[in-house]
N, C-alpha and C positions, 0 to 999 in steps of 0.2 A: 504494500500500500504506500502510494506517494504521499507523504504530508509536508506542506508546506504552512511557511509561519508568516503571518503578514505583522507587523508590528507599532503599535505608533499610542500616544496618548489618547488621542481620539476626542481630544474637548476643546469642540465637540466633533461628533462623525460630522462629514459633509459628503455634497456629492461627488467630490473627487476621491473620497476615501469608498463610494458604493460602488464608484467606475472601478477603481483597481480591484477591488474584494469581487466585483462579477467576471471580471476578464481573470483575475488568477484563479477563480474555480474551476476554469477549460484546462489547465495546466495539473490539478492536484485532487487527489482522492477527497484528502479531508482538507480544510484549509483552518488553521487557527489562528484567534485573529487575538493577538497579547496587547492587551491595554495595559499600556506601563504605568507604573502607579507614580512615578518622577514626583518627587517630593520639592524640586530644584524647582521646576517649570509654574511651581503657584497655581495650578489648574482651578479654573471655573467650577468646574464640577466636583464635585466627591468622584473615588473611585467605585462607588455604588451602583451612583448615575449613570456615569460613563459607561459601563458595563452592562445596563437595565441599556441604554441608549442601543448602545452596539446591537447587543441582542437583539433588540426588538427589530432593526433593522436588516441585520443575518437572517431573520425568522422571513418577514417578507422578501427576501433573496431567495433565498431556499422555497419557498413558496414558488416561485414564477420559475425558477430556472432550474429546480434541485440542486445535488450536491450536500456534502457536507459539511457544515462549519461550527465548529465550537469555540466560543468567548470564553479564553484564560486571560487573569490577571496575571502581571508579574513584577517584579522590583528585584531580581537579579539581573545578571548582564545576558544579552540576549541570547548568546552563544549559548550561554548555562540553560535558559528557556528553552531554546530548541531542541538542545538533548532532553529536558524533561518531557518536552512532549513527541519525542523521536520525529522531529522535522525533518527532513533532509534539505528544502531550502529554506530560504528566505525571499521572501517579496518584498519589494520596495519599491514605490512609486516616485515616479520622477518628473518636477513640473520645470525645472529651467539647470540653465548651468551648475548655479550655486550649490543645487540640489544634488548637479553628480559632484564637485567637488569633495562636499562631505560625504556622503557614499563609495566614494571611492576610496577614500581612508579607512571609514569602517568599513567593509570590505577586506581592505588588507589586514585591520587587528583581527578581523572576525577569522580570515584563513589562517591565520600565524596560531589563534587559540584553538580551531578544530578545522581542519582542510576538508574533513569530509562533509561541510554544511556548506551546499553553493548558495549562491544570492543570486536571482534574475530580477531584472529591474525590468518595469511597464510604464511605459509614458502616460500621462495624464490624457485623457480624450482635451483635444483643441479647446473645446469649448470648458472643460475643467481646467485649464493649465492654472488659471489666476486664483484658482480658490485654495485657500490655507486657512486652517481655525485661528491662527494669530489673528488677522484679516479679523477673519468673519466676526469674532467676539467685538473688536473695537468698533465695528461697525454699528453690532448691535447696543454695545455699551452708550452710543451716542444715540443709538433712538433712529439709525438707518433699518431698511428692508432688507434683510440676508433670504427670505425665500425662495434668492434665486440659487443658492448656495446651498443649503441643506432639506431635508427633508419636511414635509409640514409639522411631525412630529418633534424633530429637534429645532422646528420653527420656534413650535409654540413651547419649547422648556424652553430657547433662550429670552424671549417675551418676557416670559414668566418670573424670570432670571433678573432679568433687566427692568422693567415696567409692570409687575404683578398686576397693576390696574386695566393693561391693554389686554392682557392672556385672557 
């Protein structure tokens, strides 16, 4: 069985995080999708949320397209993740330069700590390239429309989030 690891905070998912999570189910048996729990990054969400989040949006993937995908937390180093959940690769999405430059490093610690964990990287669909949850929160933090950016769902928690009054 192929399992592949897709990785990322996730706060919150967007729709450049459903474009890569549908296009690497074509590639992998099971796919698990690790919400990192980064204590560093100050995330929006609890690691709760973020994971109720994910979920729920895995669940309507899996719905339209099958496949299997299961939501692991983690907060070790990713390398260590993947052997927990016997990945053999990693997923990684890529929206411009910047993005391979650090990928490309990680990448190289990631071979040096276990060779036998490859990484393929998926480019963003055209029309996702400019979506980042950095983005998206500030956006919403200011009282803009991100619905074109994430899901109705993760519309209405950052509403919620942001303007309890509007949600």
């Amino acid at each position: 069985m192929r399992i592949g690891l897709y990785p990322g905070t996730f706060d919150p998912i967007t729709l450049g995080h459903v474009d890569i999570i549908q296009r690497a189910l074509a590639l992998v048996d099971r796919l698990v999708i690790g919400v990192a729990i980064n204590r560093d990054k100050g995330p929006l969400f609890s690691l709760e949320e973020r994971v109720d989040m994910v979920q729920a949006e895995c669940t309507a993937i899996t719905a339209k397209f099958g496949g299997e995908i299961v939501v692991h937390p983690f907060e070790n180093l990713l390398i260590d993740c993947a052997r927990d959940v016997g990945a053999q690769l990693i997923v990684r999405g890529l929206r411009a330069v910047a993005d391979f430059e650090y990928e490309f490093q990680m990448v190289g610690m990631n071979r040096a700590l276990d060779a036998s964990v490859e990484t393929v990287f998926l480019m963003a669909d055209a029309r996702r390239q400019a979506i980042a949850s950095k983005l998206v929160k500030e956006i919403a933090r200011l009282g803009g429309d991100v619905s074109k950016f994430v899901t109705p769902a993760v519309n209405n928690a950052m509403r919620a989030r942001f303007d309890p009054q509007r949600a």
